[in-house]
C-alpha positions in Angstrom: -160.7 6.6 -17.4 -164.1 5.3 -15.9 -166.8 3.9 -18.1 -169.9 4.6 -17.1 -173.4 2.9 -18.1 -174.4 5.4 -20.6 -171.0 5.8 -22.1 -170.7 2.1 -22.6 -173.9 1.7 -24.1 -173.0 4.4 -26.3 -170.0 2.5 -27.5 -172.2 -0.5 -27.7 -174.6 1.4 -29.9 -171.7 3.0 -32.1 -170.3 -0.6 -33.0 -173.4 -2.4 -33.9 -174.3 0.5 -35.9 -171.1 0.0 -38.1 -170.3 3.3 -38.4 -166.7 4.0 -38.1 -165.5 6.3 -34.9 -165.4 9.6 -35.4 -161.6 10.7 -36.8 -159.7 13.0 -34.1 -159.1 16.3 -35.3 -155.8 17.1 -36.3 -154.4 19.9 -34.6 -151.0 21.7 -34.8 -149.4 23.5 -32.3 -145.8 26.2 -32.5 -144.1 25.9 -29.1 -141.1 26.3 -27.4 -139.1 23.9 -25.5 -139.9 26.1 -22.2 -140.7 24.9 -18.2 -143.4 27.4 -19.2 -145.0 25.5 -21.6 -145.3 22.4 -19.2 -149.1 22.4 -18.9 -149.4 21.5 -22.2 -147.1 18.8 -22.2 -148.8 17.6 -19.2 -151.9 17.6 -20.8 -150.0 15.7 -23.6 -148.8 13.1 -21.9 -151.9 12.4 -19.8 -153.9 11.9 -22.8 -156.5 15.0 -22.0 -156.2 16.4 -25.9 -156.9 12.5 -26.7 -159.8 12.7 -24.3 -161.1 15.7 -26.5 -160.7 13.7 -29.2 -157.9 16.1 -30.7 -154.4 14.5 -32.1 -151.9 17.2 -31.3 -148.9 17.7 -33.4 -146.0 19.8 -31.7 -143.8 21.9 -34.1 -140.9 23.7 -32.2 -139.4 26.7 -32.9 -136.6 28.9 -31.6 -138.4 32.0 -31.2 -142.0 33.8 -30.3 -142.0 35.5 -33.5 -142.2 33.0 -35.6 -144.2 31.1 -33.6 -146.9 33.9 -34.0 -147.0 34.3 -37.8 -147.0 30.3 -38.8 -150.7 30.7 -36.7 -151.2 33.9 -38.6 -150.7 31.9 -42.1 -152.5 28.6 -41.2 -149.4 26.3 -40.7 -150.6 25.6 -36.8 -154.1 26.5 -35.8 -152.1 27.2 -32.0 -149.6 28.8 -31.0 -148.0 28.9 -27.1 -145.8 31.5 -26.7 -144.7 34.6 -25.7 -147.0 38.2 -26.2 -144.6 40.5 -28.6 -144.9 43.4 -30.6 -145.1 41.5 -33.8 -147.3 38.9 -32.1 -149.8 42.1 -31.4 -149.8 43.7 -34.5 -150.7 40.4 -36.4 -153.2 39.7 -34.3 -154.2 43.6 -34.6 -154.7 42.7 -38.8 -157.5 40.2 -37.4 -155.1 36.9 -37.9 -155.0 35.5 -35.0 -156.5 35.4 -31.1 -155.3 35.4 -27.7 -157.5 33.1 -25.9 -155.5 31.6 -22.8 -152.7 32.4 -20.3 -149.0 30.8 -20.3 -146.0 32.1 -18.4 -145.8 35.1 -16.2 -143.8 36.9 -13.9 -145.1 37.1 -10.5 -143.6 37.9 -7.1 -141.9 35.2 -4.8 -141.7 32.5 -8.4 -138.0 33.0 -10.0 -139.0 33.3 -13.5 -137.0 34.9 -16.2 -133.6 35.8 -15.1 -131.2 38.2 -16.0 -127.5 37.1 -16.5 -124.5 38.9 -16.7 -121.2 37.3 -18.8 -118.4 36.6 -16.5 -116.3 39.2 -18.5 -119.1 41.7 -17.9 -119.8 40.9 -14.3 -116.0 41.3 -13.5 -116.2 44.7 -14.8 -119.0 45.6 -12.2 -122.4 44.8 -14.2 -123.8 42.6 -11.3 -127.0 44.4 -10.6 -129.9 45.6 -12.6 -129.0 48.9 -12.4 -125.9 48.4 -14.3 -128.0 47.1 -17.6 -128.3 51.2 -18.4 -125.3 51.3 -20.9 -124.8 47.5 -21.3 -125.3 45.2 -24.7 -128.0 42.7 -24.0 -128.8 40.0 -26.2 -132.4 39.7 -27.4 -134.1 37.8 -30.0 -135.9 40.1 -32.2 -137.0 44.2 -31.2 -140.2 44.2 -30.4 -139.4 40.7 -28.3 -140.6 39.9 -24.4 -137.2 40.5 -23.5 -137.2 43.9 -25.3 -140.2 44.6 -23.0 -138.3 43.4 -19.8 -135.7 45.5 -20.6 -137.8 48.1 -21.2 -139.7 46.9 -17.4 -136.1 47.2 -15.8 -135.1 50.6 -17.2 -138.8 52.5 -15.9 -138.0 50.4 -12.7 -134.3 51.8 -12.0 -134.6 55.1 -13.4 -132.4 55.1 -16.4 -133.4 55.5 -20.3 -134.3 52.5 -22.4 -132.4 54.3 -25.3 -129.0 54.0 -23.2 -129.2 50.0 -23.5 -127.3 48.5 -26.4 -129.5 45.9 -27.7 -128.6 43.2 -29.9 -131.1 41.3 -31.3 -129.8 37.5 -32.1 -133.0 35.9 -33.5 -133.1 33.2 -31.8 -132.7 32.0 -28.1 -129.5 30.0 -28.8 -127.7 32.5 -30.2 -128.5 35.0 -27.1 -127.2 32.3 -24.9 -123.9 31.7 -27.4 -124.0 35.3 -27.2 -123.7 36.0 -23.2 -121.6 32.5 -22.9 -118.6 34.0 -24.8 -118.5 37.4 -23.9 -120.1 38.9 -27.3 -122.4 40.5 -25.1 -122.7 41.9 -21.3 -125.6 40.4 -20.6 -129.5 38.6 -21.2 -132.5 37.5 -20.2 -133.2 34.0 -20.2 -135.6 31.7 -19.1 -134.6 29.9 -15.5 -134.6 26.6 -17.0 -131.3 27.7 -19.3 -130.4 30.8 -16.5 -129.6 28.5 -13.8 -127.6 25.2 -15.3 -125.7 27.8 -16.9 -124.5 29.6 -13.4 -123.7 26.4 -12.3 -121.9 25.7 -14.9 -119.9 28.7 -14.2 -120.9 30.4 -17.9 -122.6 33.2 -16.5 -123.2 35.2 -13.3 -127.0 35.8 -12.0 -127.9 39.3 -11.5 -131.5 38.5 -10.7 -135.3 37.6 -11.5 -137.3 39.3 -13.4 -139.9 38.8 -10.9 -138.5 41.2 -8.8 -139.3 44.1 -10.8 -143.0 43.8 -11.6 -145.6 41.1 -12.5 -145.8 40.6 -15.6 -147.9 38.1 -18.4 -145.5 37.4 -20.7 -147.3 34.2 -22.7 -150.6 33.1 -23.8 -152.4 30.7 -25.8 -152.6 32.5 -29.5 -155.7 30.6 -32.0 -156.2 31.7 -35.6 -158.9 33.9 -35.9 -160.6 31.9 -38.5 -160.9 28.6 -35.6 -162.3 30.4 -33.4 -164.8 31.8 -35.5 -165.7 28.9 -37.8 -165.1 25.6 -35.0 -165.2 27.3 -31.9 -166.3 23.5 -30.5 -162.3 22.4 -31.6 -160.9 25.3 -29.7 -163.1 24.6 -26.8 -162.1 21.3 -26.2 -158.2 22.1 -26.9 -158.4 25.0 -24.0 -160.1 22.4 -22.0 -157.3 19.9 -22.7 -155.1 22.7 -21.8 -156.2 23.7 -19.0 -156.5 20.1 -17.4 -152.5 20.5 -17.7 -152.3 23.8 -16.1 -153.9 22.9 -12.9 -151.8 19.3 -12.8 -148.6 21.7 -13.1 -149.8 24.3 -10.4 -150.8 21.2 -8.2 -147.1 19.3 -8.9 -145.1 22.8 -8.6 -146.3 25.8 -7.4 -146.5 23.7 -3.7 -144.0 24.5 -1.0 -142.3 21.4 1.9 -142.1 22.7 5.9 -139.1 24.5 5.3 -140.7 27.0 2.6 -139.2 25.2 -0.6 -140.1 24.0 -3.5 -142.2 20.3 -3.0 -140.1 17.4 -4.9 -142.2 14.6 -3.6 -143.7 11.6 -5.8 -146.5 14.0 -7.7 -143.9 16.6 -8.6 -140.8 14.2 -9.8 -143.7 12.5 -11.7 -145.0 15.8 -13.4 -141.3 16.9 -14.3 -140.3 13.9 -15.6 -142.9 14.4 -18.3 -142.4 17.7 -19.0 -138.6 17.3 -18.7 -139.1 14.4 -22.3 -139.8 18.1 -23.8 -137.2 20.8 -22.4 -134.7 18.4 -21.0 -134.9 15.4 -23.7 -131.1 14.8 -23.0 -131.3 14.0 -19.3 -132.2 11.1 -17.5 -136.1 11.2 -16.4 -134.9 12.1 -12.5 -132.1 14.6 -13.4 -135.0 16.2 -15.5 -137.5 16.2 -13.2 -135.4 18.1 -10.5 -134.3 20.5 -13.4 -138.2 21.4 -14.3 -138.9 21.6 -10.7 -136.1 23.8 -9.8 -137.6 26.2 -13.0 -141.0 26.0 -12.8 -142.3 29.6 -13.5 -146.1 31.0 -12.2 -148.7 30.0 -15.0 -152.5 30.8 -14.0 -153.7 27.2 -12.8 -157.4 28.1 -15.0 -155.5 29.6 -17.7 -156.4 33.1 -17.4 -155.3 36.2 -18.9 -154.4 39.3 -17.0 -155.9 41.6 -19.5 -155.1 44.9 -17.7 -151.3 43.6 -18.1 -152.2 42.8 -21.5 -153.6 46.2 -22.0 -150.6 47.9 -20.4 -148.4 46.3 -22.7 -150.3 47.0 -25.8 -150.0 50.8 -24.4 -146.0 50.2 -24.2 -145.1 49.1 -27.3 -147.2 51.6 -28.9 -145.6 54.4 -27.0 -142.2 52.3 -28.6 -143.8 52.8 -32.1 -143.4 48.6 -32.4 -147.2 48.0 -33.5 -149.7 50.2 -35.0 -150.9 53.2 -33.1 -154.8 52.2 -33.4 -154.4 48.7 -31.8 -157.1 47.8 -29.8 -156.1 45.4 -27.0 -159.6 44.5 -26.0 -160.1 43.4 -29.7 -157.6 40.9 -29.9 -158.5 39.1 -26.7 -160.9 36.4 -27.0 -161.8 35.6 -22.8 -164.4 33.2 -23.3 -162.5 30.1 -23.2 -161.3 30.6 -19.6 -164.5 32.2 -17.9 
């Protein structure tokens, strides 16, 4: 970081005072071990929350939902995760805000991908289509992947009701789930979609992508941060955002022959965020494995709130949140403008 003249006479001024530095804030944060949480990593690892003067503490979970009440009940202050029902209707009982984008579907970016068990598949469920009838492995009802499910059904014509949905609670168990046969088929993320079809533990029907854009993950706050030190959550979108555009800049760039870039900037960028999703694997064999995965996230961290709203309309039609849920209500914009 450059120092200039006024900010080193500032220091100068701070330690012959003999005041002691002002203490970071402590800040937790729920998130998945996701490709599409990557900006924040990146903005971890390239010290832009230290810059801000924030100390981040990451607590990991398995699943959005719980991700979404520890913000609601104070044990994070952030959450990065997925937009569910039960996400929506805690948020709708003033607990929490959404205040930044994450993760989305969007055409021409392999995203989430739906996989068919090898049992399954060699009975002739190899297209989306085929999912009418099925049993799919989801974590909870009211999920994303409840919503995709619901995104393929209006998409191919066939009733949401017909799919046999089996909700696991947590992302390993869908993938235990579609691995041995329990089920016909799931949704995962690309990161765990395609290692496993090369592994030969599941067939690929297809992206998600394919069948509609989609914002399927934001930024949650609780309500009382924003309200009460709007300054903190200021700086920790700023942070945030930093990491977004470094991951748009390392991934979302394409070599002469219309692939993905893996030059110097984009091994760098998934080697950092592979420590996180890929903490196994050698730095390079991560790297290549984030690269292959990276989803579309909004490089200024913007929400698509007339996706937003459309999926508020959706799960109300589902009965999964309360009928008088006001999207516009829940979304906090000014973080991103």
């Amino acid at each position: 970081m450059t120092i200039t003249r006024r900010s080193a006479l500032a220091f100068a001024l701070l330690a012959s005072s003999g005041l002691p530095a002002l203490a970071a804030d402590k800040v937790g944060v729920g998130i998945l071990r996701f490709v599409s949480s990557g900006g924040l990593y990146l903005a971890v690892e390239r010290g832009y929350f230290k810059a801000e003067n924030i100390d981040i503490d990451l607590k990991f979970f398995e699943a959005a939902q719980p991700i979404a009440v520890a913000v609601a009940s104070g044990d994070v202050q952030f959450g990065l995760t997925g937009i569910s029902g039960g996400s929506l209707n805690l948020a709708a009982k003033g607990a929490m805000k959404i205040i930044a984008g994450q993760g989305g579907e969007k055409k021409g970016v392999v995203g989430n991908t739906l996989v068919a068990s090898n049992e399954a598949h060699a009975k002739g469920i190899a297209s989306f289509e085929k999912v009418g009838g099925a049993s799919v492995a989801i974590t909870q009802v009211g999920s994303t992947f409840h919503y995709q499910l619901g995104q393929i059904a209006t998409a191919k014509g066939f009733p949401l009701a017909s799919v046999q949905m089996k909700p696991m609670q947590s992302l390993p168990n869908m993938i235990a789930a579609v691995k041995t046969n329990q089920v016909d088929a799931a949704i995962l993320p690309p990161h765990i979609a395609g290692p496993m079809a090369q592994r030969g533990e599941v067939k690929i029907i297809g992206p998600l992508s394919d069948i509609a854009d989609y914002q399927y993950g934001a930024l949650f706050a609780a309500t009382k941060l924003v309200n009460d030190n709007r300054d903190l959550a200021q700086r920790f979108v700023r942070a945030y955002v930093k990491g977004l555009k470094d991951y748009n800049a390392a991934f979302m760039r394409k070599d002469a022959q219309g692939n993905r870039a893996t030059d110097e900037a984009a091994m760098k960028a998934g080697a950092e965020i592979g420590k996180y999703v890929f903490a196994s694997d050698a730095p390079d064999v991560a790297a290549k494995k984030v690269i292959a995965s990276a989803v579309f996230c909004d490089p200024d961290g913007k929400l698509d709130t007339a996706n937003i709203e459309q999926q508020v309309a959706w799960y109300k039609a589902e009965k999964l949140v309360d009928a008088g849920l006001d999207a516009k209500a829940i979304l906090d914009t000014r973080f991103t403008q």
